[in-house]
C-alpha positions as MATLAB code, in Angstrom:
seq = 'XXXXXXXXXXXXXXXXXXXXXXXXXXXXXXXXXXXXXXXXXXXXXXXXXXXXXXXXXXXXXXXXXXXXXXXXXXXXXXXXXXXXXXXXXXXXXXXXXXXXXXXXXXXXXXXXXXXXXXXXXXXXXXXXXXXXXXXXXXXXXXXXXXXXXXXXXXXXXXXXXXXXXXXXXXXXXXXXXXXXXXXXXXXXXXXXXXXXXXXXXXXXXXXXXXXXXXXXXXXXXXXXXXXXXXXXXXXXXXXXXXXXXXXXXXXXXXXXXXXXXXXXXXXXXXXXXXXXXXXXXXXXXXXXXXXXXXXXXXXXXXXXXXXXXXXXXXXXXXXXXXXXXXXXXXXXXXXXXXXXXXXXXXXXXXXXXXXXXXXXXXXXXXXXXXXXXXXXXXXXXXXX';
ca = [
      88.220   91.499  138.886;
      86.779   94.051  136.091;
      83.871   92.087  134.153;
      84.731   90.500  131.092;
      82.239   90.466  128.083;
      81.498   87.334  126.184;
      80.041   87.042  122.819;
      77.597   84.379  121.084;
      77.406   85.643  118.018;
      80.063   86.426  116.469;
      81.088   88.113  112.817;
      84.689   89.159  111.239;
      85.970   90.768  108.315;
      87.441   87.821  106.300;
      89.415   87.798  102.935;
      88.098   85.888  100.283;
      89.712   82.660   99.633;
      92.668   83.644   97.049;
      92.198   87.753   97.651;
      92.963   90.442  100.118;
      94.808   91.452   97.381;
      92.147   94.524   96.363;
      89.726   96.672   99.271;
      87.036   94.939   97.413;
      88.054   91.342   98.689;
      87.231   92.061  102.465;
      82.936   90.572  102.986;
      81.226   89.569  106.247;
      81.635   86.303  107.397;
      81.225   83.984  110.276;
      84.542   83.493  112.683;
      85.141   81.077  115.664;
      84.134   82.867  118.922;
      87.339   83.643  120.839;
      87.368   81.489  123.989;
      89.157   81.944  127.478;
      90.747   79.438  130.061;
      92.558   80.021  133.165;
      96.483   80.511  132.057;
      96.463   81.636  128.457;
      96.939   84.611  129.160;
      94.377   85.944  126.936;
      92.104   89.287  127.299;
      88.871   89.013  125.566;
      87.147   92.174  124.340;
      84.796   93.548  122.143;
      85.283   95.217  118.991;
      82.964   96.499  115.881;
      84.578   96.686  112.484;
      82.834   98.165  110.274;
      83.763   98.595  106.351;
      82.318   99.017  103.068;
      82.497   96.343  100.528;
      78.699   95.400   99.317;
      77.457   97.664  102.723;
      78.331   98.847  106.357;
      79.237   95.728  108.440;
      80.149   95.249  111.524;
      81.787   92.209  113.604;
      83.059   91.607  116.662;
      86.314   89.949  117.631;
      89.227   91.017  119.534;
      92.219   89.099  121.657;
      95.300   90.711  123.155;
      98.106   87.915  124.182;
      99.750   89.361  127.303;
     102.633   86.531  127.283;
     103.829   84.277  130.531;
     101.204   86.168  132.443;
      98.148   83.917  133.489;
      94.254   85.499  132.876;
      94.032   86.387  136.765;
      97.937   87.870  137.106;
      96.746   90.237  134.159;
      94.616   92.544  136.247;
      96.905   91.807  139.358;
      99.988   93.383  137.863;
      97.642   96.311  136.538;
      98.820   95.742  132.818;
      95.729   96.396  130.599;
      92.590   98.994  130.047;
      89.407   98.298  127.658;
      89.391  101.746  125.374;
      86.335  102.632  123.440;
      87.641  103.976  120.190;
      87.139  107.469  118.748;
      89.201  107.256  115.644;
      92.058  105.280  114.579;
      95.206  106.229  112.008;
      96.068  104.420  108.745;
      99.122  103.102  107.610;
     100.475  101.470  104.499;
     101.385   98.149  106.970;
      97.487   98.198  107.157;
      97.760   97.552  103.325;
     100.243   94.921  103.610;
      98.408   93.031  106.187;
      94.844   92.808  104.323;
      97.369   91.428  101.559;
      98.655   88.875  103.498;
     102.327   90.428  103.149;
     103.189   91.327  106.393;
     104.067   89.294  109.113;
     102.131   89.686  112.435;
     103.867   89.181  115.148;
     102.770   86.210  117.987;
      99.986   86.795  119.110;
      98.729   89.951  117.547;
      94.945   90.574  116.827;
      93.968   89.764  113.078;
      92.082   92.882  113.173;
      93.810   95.616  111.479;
      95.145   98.863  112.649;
      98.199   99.776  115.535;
      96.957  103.252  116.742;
      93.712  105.040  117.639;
      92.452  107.586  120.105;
      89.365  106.988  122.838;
      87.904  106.313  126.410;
      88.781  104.402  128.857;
      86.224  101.966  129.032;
      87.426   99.698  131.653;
      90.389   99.388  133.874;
      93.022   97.503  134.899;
      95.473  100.040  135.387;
      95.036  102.092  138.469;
      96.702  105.022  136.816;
      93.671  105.520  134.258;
      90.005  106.307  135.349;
      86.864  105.074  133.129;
      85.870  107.872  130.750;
      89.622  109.310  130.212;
      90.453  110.656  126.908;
      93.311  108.956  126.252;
      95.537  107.637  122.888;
      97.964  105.210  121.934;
      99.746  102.107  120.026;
      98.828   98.662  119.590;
     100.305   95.343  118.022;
      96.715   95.158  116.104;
      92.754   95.457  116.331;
      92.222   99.167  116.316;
      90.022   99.180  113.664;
      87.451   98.188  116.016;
      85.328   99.819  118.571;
      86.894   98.470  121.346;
      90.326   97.541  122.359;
      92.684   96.420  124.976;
      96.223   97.080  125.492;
      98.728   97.369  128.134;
      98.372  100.793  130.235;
     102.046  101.842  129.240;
     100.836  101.820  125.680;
      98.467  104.426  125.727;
      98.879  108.229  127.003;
      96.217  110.753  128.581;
      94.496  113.174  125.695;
      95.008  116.929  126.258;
      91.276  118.536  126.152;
      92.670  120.968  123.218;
      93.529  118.205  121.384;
      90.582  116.205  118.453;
      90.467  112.310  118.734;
      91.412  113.134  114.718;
      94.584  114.309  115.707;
      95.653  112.203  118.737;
      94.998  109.259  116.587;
      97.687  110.793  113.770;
      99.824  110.493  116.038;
     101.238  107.288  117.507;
     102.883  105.417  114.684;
     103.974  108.277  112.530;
     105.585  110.460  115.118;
     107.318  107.586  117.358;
     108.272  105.397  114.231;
     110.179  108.726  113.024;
     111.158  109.740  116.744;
     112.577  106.297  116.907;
     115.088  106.404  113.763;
     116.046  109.765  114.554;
     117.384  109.888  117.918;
     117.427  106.093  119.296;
     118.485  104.840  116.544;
     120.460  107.184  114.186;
     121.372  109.399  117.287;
     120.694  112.590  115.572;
     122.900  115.013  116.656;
     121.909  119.257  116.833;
     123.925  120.529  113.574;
     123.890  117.560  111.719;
     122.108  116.582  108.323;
     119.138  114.340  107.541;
     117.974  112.598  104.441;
     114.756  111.662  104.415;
     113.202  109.556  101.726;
     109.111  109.406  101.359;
     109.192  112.943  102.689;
     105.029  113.594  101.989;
     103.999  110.777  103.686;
     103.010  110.535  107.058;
     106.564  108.980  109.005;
     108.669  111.360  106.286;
     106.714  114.628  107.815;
     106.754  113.907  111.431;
     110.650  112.576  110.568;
     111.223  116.181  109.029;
     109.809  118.452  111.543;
     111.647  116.616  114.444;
     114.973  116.589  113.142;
     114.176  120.343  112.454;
     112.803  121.175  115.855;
     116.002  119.031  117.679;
     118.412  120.962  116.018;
     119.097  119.492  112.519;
     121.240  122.233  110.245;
     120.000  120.575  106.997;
     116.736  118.025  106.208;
     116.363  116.733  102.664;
     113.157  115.178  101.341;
     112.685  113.078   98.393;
     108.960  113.263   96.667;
     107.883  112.260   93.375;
     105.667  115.467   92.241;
     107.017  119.115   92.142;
     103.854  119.884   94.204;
     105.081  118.117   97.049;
     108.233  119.431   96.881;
     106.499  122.513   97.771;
     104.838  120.704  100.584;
     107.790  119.271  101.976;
     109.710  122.985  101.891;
     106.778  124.601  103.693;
     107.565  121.848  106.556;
     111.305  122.919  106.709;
     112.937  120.699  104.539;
     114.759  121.224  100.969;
     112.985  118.648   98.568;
     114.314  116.842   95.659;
     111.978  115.039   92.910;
     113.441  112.028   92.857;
     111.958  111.666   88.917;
     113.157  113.827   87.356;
     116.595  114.160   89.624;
     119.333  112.243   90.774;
     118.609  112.622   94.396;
     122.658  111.346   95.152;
     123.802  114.296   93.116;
     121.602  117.172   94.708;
     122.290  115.777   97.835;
     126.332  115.978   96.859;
     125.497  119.686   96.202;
     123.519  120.488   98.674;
     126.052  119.292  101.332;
     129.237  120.708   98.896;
     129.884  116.936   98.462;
     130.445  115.713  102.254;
     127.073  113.924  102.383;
     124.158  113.715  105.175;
     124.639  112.517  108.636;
     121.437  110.584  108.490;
     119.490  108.558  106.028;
     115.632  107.549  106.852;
     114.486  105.411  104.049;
     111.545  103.315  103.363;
     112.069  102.473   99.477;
     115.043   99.894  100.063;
     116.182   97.794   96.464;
     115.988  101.086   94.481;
     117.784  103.247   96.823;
     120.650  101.212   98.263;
     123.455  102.408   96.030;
     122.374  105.946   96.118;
     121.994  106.014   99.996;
     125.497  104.591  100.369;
     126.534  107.436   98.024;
     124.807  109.981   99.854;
     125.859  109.213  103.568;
     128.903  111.091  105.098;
     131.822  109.077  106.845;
     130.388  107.832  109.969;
     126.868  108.233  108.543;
     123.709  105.830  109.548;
     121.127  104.532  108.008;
     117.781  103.492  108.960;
     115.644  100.953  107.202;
     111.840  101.619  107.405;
     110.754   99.686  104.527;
     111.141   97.651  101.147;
     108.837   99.944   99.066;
     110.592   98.698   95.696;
     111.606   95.518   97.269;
     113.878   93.620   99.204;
     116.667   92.410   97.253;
     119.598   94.692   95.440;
     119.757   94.679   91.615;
     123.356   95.667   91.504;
     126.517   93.360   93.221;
     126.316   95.042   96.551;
     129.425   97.267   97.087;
     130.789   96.448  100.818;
     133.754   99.094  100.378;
     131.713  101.927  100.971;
     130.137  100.505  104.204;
     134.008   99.871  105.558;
     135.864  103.422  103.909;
     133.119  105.122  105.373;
     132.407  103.535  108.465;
     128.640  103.447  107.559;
     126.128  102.329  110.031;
     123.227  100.589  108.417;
     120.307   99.418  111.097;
     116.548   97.957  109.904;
     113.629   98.244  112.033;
     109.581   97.637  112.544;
     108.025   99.339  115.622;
     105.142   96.664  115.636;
     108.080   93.747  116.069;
     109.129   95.878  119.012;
     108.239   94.326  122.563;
     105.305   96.056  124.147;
     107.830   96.985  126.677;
     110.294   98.645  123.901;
     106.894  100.638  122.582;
     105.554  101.198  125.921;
     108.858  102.840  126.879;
     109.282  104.964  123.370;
     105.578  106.281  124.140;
     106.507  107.433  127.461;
     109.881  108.705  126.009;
     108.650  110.838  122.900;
     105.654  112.055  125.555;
     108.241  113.628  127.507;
     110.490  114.897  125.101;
     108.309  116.024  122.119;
     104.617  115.803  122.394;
     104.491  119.684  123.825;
     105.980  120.345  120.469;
     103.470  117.999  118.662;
     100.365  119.685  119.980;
     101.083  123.453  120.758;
      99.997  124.291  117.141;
      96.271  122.485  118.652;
      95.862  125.113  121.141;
      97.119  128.222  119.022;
     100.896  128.093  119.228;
     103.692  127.434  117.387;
     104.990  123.881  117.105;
     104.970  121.391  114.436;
     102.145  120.855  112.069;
      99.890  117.305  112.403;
      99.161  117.824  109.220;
      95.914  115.623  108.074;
      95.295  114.503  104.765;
      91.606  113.742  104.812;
      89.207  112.063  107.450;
      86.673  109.311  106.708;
      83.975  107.521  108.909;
      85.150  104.109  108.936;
      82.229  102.718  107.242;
      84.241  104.017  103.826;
      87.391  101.957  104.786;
      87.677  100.939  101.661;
      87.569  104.211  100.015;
      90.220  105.157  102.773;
      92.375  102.384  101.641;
      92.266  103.068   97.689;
      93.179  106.612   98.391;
      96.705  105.584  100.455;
      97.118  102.902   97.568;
      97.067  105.159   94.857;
      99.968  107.557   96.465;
      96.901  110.415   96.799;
      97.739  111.584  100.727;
      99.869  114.070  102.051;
     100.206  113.735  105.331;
      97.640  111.206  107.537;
      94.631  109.515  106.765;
      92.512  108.881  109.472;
      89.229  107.354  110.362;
      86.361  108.208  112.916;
      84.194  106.227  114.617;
      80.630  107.741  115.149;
      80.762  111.875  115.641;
      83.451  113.225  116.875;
];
């Protein structure tokens, strides 16, 4: 059996009592030291988080629930690796967690974070070898120096390819490969709304429904410079400000409406994404950016004239089977188009916003806040 590490000292990242609401609430505290007994099914590893609230800290805490599988029939059944990180993605869920508004699901790490890129530093998995370059998803703890997650989660690392940009990928690019085609069913020649169009699920969502065939993508923004941004990725963008996305989106598609909506915004949209779907049109849910109950008496006769298909989802609530398989699935079928551009081709742009070391976390967090990236932010661990 691989050795496990143990730790007697150990430090977290904690909230203070009443915040998480700002960066600045995050300090360096003491946190129980994880323990492990024969049938919990529990993976101990270690992890450094550093961030930047008074100073650089670090702690060290990490546990991955593998469920109805005992501690020994984990390694047995070849389920799980120890990765040392190299960088690790942000997303606004990261936000929402330090807040305290988003749901983990059971048994998920409190340490923050769902993607990264690294080494294998240990093995369970006889498909991987110690010192592979490889990157993936998690249900939490990448912002750490260490992680473990099942083998099917995590994908070999072309050598062309940064830790930068294999950690951009993961949630973006399967989050928006997952509405698109398992989920909407995207078909070549149809149309695609796609609200949030700047940030990092609306880009990857644009460029794939481009690359797979979509006749017309639509992106909403709210500045005119990134509805240059979004047309230099293939897509025709609307400033939802200062117009009526409903009505350029009647105009645009000479008042038949899109095939497919991707939205994140959710209270504020509702009526208008009805309005803007074409008979037999779906809709995926993403997100509750303006919140999570309509204003307006919801109108059902639209949903029934039009035969509208309306379906929420979360990646992180997925199983780790469901992501392991979507991984495998967008490896296969689009990450040749993700990367070519990384070793001189044409393909679709990973386009990064700005890179920190992750001793500025906080910095890293005000700037997705405040609405400032387009495209990813992502984090480094040491030089890269």
């Amino acid at each position: 059996m691989p050795h496990m590490h143990a730790f007697s000292d150990l430090r977290a990242i904690l909230v203070k009592e009443g915040g998480g609401e700002k960066a600045q609430d995050l300090y360096l505290g003491e946190a129980e030291r994880p323990t492990l007994k024969e049938g919990d099914g529990r993976v101990i590893v270690k992890v450094r988080y550093s961030i930047r609230a008074q100073r650089a800290v670090w702690a060290e805490r990490a546990v991955l629930r593998c469920p109805k599988l005992t501690f020994t029939s984990i390694f047995r059944l070849r389920l799980c690796a120890l990765h040392q990180i190299k960088a690790f993605g942000l997303n606004r869920m990261d936000i929402m967690q330090r807040q305290g508004k988003y749901p983990l699901p059971p048994g998920t790490s409190p340490i923050i974070g769902v993607e990264f890129s690294g080494t294998i530093s240990e093995v369970g998995s006889s498909s991987f070898k110690v010192g592979e370059a490889v990157f993936g998803l998690a249900t939490g703890g990448a912002y750490a120096e260490y992680i473990s997650v099942p083998a099917s989660m995590v994908v070999h690392k072309p050598e062309h390819v940064s830790w930068v940009q294999a950690a951009a990928v993961p949630e973006n690019w399967l989050t928006a490969h997952q509405a698109l085609f398992k989920i909407a069913e995207m078909q070549p020649g149809q149309s695609v709304l796609v609200h949030a169009g700047a940030s990092g699920v609306g880009l990857a969502a644009i460029q794939l429904a481009k690359a797979f065939g979509a006749e017309l993508v639509i992106a909403t923004v709210g500045t005119d410079d990134k509805v240059k941004f979004v047309e230099q990725h293939g897509a025709k963008g609307i400033n939802y400000k200062t117009q009526n996305f409903a009505d350029e989106v009647a105009k645009l598609t000479s008042n038949q409406g899109v095939n497919v909506v991707i939205d994140f915004v959710g209270q504020s949209y509702w009526a208008k994404n009805l309005q803007s779907l074409a008979r037999d049109g779906r809709m995926v849910l993403l997100g509750l950016l303006s919140g999570a109950k309509t204003q307006d008496p919801l109108d059902l006769s639209l949903l029934l004239y039009k035969r509208l298909r309306i379906e929420g989802t979360t990646l992180r609530s997925r199983s780790l089977e469901y992501q392991g398989e979507l991984l495998q699935e967008f490896s296969s079928k689009a990450l040749d188009k993700v990367f070519a551009k990384c070793a001189g081709g044409d393909g679709l742009d990973l386009v990064i916003h700005k890179v920190y070391d992750w001793k500025d976390i906080v910095d890293a967090h005000l700037e997705m806040e405040q609405a400032k990236n387009t495209g990813k932010i992502v984090m480094t661990i040491g030089d890269v």
